[in-house]
TORMISE-418923 format. One record per residue (C-alpha): residue number from 1; x, y, z. Coordinates in steps of 0.001 Angstrom, whole numbers, plus 500000, padded with zeros to 6 digits. Last residue first. Example, Ala and Ser with C-alpha at 12.3 -4.5 7.8 and 13.67 -1.06 7.14 Angstrom:
+-----+--------+--------+--------+
|  nr |   east |  north |     up |
+-----+--------+--------+--------+
|   2 | 513670 | 498940 | 507140 |
|   1 | 512300 | 495500 | 507800 |
+-----+--------+--------+--------+
This chain:
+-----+--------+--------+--------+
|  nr |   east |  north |     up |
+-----+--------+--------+--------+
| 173 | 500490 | 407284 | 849376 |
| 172 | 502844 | 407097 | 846478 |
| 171 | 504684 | 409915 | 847361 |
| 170 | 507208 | 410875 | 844759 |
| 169 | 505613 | 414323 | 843931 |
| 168 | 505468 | 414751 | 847250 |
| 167 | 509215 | 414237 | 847621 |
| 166 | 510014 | 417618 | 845767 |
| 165 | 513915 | 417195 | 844516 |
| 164 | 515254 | 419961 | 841802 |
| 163 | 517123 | 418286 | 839294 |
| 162 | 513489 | 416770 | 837225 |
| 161 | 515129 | 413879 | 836869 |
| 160 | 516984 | 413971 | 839639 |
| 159 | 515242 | 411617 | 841883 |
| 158 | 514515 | 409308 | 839181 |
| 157 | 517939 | 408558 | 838619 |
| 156 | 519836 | 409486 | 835254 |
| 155 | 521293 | 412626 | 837076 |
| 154 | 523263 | 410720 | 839727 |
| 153 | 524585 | 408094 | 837524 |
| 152 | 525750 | 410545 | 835192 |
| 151 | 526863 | 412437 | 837686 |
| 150 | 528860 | 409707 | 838969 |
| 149 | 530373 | 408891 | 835606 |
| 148 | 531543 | 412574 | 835193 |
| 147 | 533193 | 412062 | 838550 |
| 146 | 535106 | 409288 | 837814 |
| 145 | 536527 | 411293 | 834438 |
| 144 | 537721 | 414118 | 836714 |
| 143 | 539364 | 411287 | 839153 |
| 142 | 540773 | 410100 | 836134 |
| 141 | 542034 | 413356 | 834504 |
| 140 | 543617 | 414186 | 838164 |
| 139 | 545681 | 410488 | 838491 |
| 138 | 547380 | 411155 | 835197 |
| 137 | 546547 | 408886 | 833289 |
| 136 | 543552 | 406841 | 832308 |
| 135 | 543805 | 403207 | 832857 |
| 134 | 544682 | 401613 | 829660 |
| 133 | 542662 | 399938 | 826672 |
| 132 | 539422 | 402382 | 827749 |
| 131 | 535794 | 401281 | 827677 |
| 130 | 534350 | 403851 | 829249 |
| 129 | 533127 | 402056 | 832342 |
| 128 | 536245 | 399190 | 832381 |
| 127 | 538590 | 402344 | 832741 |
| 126 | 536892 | 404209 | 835448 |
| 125 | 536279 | 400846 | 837164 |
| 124 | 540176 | 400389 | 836605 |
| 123 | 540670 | 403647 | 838261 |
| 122 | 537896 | 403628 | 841151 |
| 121 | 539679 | 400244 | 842620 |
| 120 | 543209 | 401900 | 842235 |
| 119 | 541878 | 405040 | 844758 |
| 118 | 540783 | 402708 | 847189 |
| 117 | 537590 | 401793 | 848093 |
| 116 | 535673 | 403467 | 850915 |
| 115 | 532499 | 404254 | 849220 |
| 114 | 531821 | 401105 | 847555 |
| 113 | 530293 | 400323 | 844633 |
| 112 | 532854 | 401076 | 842261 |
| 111 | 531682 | 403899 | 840272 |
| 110 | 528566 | 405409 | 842354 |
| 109 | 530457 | 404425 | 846020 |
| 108 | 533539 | 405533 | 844745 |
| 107 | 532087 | 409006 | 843381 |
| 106 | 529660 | 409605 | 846730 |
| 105 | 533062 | 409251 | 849143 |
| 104 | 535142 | 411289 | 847190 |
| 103 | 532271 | 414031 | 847717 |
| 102 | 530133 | 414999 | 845026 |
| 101 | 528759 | 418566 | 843406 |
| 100 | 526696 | 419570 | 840339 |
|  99 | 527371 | 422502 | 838440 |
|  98 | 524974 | 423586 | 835903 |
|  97 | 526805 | 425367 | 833055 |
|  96 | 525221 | 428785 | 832325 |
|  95 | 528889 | 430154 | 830787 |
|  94 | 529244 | 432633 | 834204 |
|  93 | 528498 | 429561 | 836590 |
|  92 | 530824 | 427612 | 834591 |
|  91 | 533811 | 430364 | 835046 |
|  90 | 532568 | 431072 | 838513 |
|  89 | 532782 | 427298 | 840014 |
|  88 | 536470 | 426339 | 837841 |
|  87 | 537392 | 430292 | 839668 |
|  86 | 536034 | 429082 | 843097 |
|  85 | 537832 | 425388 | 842692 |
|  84 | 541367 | 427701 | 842499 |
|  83 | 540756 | 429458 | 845479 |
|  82 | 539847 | 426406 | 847364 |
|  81 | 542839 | 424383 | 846044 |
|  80 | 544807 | 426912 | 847131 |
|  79 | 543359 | 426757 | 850502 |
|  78 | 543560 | 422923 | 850532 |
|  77 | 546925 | 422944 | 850048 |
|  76 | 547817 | 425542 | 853234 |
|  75 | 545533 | 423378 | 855334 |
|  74 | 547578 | 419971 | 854876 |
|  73 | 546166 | 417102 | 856872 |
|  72 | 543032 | 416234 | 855328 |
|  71 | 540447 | 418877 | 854120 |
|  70 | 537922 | 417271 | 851226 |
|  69 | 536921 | 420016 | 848916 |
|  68 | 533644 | 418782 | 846826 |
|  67 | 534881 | 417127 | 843643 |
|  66 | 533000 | 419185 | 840799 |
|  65 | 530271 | 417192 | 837987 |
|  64 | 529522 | 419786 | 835035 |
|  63 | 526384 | 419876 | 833006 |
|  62 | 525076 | 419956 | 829222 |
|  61 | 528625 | 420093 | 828427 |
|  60 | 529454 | 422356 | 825152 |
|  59 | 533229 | 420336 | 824362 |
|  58 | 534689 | 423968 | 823317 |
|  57 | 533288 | 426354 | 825051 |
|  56 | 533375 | 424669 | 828130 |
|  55 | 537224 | 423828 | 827622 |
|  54 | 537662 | 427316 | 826321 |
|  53 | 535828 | 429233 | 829614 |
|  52 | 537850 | 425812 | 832147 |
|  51 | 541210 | 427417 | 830265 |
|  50 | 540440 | 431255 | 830613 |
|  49 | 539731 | 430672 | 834543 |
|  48 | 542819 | 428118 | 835172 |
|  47 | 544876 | 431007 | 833287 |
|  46 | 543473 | 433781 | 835851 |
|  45 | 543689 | 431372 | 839221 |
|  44 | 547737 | 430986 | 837890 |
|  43 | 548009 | 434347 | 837547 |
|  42 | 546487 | 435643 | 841261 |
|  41 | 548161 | 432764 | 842391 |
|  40 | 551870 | 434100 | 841458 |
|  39 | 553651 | 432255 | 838989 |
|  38 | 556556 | 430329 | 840042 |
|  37 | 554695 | 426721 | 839673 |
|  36 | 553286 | 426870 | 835977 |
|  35 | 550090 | 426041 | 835353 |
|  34 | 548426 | 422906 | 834429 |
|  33 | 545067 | 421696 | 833057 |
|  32 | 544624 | 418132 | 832290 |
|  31 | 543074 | 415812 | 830239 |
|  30 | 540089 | 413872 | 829354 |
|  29 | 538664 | 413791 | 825929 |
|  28 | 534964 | 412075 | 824736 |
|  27 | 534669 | 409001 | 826787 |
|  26 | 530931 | 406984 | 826144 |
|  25 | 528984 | 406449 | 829181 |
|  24 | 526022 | 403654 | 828002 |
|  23 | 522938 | 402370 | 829370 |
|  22 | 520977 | 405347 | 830982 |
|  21 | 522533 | 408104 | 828538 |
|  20 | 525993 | 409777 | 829306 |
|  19 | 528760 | 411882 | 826702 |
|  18 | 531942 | 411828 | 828766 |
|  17 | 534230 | 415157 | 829145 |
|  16 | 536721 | 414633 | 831805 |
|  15 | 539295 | 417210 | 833208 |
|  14 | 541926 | 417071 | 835994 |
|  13 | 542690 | 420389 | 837237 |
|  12 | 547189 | 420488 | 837533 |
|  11 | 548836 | 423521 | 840239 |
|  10 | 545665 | 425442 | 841220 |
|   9 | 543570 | 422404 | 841840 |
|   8 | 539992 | 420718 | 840943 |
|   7 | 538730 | 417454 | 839339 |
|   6 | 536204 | 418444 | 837045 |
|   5 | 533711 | 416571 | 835431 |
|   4 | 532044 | 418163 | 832400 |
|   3 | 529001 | 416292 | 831345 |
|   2 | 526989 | 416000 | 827632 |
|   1 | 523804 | 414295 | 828165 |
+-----+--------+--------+--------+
């Protein structure tokens, strides 16, 4: 399965595109997608929107893997991240991408093993998983690559094979 992870922003959206079967996650292109500082939002939300419609376009994911918004200290931030996160969320909702969600919390646990490790710990994992010389750079394209291995994870379980949960049909009673 071909996924999209996304790790989103207004200013730089991390990108990872990993092809993912049970045994193997094999890197295709990560990157990032920047716009310019002085423009207003309204521009920089339009260019992040054409970019994620050519990046889909172009690598075809099967599915796309999105950081949930985590709000720390700085409200202002995470309101532009918000806005731009909406417009990565419409343009793959528009292209009949199914987007799949995780917190910080659900990508360290599936990558490292742990859901409180630390942001170097999820790195290097990233980099062992794919098989990378170097630890992928910048810090958004990992993160975005991260969460293309959770959902790979995530979608190869049993639970989600069918993506839509029923627990009788698990019940072994």
């Amino acid at each position: 399965m071909r996924i999209l992870g996304i790790d989103p922003g207004v200013a730089t959206i991390g990108f990872g595109v990993i092809d993912s079967t049970r045994q193997k996650n094999t890197l295709i292109r990560y990157g990032v997608i920047s716009t310019p500082a002085g423009l207003p939002l309204s521009r920089r939300l339009s260019q992040i929107y054409a970019d994620m419609q050519e990046l889909i376009h172009t690598f075809q994911p099967e599915e796309m893997a999105v950081e949930e918004l985590f709000f720390n200290t700085n409200l202002t931030t995470g309101i532009a991240v918000a806005h731009g996160r909406g417009v990565i969320l419409l343009a793959a909702e528009q292209l009949g991408v199914p987007i799949f969600e995780y917190t910080p919390m659900q990508v360290k646990q599936s990558v490292v093993g742990y859901g409180k490790a630390e942001k170097k710990q999820v790195m290097l994992m990233t980099q062992r998983l794919l098989g990378m010389d170097k630890i992928p750079r910048p810090d958004d394209a990992a993160d975005a690559l991260a969460l293309a291995i959770c959902h790979g994870r995530a979608a190869g379980s049993l639970i989600n094979r069918d993506r839509v949960f029923d627990p009788k049909k698990y019940d072994t009673r």
